[in-house]
VEXVEXVEX-869496 format. One line per 5 residues: number of its first residue (from 1); for each residue x, y, z of N, C-alpha, C, CB. Coordinates in Angstrom, 3 decimals, m for minus. Glycine has a CB too. Example, Ala and Ser with C-alpha at 12.3 -4.5 7.8 and 13.67 -1.06 7.14 Angstrom:
2
1	13.190,m5.690,7.800,12.300,m4.500,7.800,13.200,m3.300,7.800,11.308,m4.473,9.046 ~ 12.850,m2.250,7.080,13.670,m1.060,7.140,12.900,0.030,7.870,14.084,m0.598,5.725
END
This chain:
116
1	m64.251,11.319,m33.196,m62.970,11.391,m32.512,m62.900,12.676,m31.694,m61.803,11.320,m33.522 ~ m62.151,12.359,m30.662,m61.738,13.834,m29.645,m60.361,13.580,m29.801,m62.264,13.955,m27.738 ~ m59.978,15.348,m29.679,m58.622,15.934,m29.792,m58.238,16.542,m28.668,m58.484,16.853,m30.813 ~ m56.532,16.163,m28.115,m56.040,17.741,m27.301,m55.406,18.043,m28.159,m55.172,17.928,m25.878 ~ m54.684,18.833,m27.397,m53.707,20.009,m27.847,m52.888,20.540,m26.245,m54.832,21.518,m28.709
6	m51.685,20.325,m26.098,m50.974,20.625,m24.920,m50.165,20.821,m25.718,m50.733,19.803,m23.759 ~ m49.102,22.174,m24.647,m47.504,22.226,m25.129,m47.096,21.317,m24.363,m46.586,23.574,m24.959 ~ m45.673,21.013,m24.893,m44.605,20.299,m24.731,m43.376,20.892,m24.153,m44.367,19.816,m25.833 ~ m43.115,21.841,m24.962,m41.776,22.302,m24.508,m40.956,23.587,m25.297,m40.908,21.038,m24.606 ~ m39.890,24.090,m25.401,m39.344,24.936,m25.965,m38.571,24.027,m26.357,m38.959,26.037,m25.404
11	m37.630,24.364,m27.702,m36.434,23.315,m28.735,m35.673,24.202,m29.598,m37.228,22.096,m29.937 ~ m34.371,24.051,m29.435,m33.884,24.597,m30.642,m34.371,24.226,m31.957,m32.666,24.393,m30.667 ~ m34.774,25.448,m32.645,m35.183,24.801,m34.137,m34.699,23.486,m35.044,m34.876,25.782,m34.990 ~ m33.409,23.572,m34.795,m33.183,22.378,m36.000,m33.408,21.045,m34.934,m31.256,22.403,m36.928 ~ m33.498,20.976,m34.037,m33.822,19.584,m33.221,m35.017,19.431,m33.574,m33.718,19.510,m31.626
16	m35.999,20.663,m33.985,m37.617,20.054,m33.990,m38.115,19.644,m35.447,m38.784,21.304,m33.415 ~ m37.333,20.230,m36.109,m36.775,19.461,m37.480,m36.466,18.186,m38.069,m35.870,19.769,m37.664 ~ m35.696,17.965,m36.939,m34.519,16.726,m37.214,m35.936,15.900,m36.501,m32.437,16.731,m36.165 ~ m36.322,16.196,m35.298,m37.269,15.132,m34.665,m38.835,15.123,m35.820,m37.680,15.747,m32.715 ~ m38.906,15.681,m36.707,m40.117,16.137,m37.579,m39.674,14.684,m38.927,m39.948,18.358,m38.253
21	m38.399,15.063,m39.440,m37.965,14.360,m40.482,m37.923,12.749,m40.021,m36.573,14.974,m40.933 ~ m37.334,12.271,m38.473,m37.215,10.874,m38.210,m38.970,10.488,m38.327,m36.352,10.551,m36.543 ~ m40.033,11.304,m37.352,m41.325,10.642,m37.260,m41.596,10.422,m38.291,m42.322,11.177,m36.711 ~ m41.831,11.537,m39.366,m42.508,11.137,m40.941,m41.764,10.244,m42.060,m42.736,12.517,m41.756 ~ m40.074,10.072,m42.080,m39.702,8.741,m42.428,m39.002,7.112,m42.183,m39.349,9.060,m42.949
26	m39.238,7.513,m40.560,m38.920,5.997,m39.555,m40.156,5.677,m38.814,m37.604,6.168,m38.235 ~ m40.970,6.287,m38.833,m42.096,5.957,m38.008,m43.373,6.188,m38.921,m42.111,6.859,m36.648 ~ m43.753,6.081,m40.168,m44.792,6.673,m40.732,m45.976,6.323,m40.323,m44.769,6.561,m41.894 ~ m46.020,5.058,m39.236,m47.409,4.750,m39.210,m48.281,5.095,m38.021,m47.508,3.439,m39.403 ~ m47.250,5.869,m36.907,m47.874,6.465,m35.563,m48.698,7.627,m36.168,m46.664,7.039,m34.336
31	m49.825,7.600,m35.988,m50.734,8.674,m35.918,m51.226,8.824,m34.673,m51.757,8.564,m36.781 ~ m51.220,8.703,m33.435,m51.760,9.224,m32.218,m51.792,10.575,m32.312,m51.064,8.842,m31.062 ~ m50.171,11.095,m32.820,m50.259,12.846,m32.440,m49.089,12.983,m33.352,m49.980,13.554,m30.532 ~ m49.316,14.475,m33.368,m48.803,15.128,m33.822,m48.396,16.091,m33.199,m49.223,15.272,m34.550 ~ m47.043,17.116,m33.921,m45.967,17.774,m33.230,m46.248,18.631,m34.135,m44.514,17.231,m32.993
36	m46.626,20.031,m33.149,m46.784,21.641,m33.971,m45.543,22.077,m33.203,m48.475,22.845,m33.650 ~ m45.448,23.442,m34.136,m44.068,23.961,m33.789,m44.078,25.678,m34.125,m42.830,23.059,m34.796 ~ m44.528,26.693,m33.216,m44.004,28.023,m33.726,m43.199,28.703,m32.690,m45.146,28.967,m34.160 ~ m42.452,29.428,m33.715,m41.307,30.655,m33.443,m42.522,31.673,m32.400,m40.583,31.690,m35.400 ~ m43.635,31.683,m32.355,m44.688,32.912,m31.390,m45.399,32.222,m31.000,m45.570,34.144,m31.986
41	m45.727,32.347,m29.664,m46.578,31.814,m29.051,m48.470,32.612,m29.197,m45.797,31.829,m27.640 ~ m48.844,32.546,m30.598,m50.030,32.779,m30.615,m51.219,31.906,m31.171,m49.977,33.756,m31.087 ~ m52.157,32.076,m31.038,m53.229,31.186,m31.349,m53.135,31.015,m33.069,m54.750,31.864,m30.752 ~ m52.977,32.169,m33.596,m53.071,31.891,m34.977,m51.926,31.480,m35.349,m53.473,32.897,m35.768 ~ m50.456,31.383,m34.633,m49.455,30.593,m35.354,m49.777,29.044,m35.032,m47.913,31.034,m34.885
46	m50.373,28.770,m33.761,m50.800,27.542,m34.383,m52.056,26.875,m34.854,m50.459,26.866,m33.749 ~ m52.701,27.583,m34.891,m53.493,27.203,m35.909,m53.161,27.047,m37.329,m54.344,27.924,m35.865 ~ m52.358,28.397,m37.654,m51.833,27.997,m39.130,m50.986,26.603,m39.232,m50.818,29.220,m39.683 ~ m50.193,26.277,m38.098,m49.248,25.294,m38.055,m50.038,23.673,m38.195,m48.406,25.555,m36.610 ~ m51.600,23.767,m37.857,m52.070,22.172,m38.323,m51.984,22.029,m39.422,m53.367,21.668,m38.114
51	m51.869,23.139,m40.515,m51.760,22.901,m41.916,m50.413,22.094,m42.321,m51.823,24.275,m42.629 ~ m49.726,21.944,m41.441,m48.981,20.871,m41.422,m49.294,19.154,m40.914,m48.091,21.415,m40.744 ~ m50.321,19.101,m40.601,m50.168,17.724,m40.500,m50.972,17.105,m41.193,m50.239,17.263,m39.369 ~ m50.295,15.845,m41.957,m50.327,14.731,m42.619,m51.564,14.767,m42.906,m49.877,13.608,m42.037 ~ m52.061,14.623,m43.720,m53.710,14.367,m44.531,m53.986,12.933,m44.162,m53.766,14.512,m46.528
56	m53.439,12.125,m44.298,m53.496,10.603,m44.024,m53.811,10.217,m42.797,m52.331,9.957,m44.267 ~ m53.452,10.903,m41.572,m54.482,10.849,m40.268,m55.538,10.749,m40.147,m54.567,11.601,m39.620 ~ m56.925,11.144,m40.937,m57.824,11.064,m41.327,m58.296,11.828,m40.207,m58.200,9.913,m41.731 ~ m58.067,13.205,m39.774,m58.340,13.439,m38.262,m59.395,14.585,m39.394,m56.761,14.063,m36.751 ~ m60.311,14.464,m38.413,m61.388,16.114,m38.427,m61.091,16.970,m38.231,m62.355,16.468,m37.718
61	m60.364,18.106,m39.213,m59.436,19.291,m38.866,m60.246,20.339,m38.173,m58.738,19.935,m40.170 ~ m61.681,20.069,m37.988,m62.454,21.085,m37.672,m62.244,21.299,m36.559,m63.626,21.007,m37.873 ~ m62.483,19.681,m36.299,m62.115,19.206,m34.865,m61.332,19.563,m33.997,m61.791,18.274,m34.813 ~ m60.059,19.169,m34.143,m58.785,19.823,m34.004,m58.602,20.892,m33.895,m58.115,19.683,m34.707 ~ m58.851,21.858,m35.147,m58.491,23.327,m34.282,m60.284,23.811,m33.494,m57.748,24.968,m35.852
66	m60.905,23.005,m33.276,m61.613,23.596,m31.623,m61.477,23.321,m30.834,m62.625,23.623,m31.178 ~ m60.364,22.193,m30.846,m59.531,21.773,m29.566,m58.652,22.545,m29.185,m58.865,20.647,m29.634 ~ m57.954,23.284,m30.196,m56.411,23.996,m29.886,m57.661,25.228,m29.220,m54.911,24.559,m31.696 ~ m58.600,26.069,m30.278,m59.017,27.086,m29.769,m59.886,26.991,m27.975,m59.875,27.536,m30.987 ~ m60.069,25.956,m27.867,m60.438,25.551,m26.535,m59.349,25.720,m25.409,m60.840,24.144,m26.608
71	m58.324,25.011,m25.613,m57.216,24.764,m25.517,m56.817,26.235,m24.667,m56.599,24.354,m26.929 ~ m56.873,27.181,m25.708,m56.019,28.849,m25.921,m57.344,29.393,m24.577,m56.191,30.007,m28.328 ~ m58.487,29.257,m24.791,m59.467,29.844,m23.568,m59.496,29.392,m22.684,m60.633,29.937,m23.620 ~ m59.142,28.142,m22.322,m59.474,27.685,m21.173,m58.229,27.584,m20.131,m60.126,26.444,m21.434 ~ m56.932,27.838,m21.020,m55.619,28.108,m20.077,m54.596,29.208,m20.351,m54.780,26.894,m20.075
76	m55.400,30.171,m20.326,m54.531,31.419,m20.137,m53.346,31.321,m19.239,m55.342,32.504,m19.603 ~ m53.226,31.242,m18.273,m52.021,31.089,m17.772,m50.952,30.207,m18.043,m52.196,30.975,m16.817 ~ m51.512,29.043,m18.665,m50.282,28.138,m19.254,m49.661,29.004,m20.556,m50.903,26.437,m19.832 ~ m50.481,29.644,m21.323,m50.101,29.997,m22.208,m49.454,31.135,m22.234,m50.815,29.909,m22.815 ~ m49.752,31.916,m21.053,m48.761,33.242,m20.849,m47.094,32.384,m20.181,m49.719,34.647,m19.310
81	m47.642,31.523,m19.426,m46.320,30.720,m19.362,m45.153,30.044,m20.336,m46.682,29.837,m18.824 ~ m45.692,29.755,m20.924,m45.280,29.167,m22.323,m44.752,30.313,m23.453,m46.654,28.372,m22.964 ~ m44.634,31.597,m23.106,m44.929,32.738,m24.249,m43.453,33.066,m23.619,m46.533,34.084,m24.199 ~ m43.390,33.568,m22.185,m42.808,33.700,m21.582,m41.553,33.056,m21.348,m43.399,33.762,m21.052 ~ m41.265,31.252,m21.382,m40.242,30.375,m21.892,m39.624,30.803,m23.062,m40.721,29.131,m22.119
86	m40.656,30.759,m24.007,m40.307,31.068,m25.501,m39.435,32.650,m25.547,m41.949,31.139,m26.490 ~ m40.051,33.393,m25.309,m39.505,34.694,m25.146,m37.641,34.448,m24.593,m40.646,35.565,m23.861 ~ m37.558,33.646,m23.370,m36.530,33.997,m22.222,m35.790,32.871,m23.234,m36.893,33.702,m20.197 ~ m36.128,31.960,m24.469,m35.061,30.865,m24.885,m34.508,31.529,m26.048,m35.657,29.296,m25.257 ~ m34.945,33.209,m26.655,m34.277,33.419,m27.526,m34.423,32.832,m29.095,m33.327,33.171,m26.961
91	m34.451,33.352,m30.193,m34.918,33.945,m31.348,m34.776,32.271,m32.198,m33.840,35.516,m31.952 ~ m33.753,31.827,m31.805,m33.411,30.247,m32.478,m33.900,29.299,m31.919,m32.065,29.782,m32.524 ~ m35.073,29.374,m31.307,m36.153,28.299,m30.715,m37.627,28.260,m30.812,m36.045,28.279,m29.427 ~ m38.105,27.243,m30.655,m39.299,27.014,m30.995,m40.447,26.577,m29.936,m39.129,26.156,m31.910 ~ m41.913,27.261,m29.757,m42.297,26.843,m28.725,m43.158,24.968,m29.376,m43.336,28.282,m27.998
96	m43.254,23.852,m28.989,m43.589,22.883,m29.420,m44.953,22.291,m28.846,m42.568,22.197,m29.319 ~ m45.996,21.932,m29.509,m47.281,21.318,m28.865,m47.513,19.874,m29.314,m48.589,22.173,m29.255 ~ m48.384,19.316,m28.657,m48.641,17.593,m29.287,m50.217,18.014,m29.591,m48.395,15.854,m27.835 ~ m50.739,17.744,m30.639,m52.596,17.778,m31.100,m52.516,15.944,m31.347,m53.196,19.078,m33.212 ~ m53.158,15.814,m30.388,m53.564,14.619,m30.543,m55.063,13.751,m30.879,m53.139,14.354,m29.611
101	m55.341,12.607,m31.572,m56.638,11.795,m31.152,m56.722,11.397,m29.900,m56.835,10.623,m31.853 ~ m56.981,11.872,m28.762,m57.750,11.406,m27.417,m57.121,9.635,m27.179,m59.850,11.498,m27.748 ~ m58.087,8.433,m28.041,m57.946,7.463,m27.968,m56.606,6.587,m28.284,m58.806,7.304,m28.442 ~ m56.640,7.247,m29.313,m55.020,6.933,m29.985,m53.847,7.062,m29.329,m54.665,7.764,m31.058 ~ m53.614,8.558,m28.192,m53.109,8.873,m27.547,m53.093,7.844,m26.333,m53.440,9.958,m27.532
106	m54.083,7.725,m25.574,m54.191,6.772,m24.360,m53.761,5.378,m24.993,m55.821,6.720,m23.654 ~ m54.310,4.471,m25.898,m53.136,3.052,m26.290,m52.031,3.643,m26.768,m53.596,1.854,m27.572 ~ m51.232,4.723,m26.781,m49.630,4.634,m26.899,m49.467,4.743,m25.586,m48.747,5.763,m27.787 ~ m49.878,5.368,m24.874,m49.466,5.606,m23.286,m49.402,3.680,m22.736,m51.125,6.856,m22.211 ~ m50.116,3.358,m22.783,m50.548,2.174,m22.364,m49.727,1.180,m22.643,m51.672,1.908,m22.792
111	m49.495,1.795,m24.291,m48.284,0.458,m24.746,m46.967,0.812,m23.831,m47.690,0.502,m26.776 ~ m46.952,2.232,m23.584,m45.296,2.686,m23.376,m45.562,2.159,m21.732,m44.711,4.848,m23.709 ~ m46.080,2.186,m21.372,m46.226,1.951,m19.540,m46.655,0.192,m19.686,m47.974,3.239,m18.511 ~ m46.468,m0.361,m21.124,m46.558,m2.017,m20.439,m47.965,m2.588,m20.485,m46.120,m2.085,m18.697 ~ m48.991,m1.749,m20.238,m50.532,m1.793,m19.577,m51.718,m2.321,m20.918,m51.005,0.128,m18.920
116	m50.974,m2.456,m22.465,m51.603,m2.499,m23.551,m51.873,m3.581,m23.849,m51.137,m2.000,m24.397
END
């Protein structure tokens, strides 16, 4: 399997919460991706943050974080961008990423655009 790792967005904390609690008990069976979430925009907060996802994905965690660490080298500027959001949204927000399976990812796209 291949992994990304892109941000998403900045969120007030309890929205990324509330959106954390619906996926894992209204949706338990989407595994395409997953939703990381830190208060700092650094490599090791999210890295620590895959230790949150679901064991039952069966994803190659190795995998995964050499995607995120790929991810962190190969776009410095998104990520000073992203640091920078986070910074300007203030102390009660969260910066948010999707780590995804590659394949898994493209048939949800596919289903959501009709094309599946």
């Amino acid at each position: 399997m291949r992994y990304t790792f892109e941000f998403i967005g900045v969120t007030p904390t309890l929205s990324f919460f509330n959106h954390q609690y619906k996926e894992r008990y209204t949706q338990p069976s989407k595994v395409g991706a997953a939703y990381l979430a830190s208060d700092r925009c650094t490599l090791d907060a999210f890295l620590s943050s895959i230790e949150a996802v679901p064991p039952k994905r069966d994803w190659n965690l190795d995998k995964v974080v050499d995607s995120v660490i790929t991810f962190w080298l190969d776009n410095a500027e998104q990520v000073r961008h992203w640091k920078t959001r986070l910074d300007d949204a203030g102390r009660e927000n969260l910066l948010v990423a999707r780590v995804a399976d590659v394949q898994a990812l493209k048939v949800e796209f596919e289903w959501l655009l009709g094309d599946g």
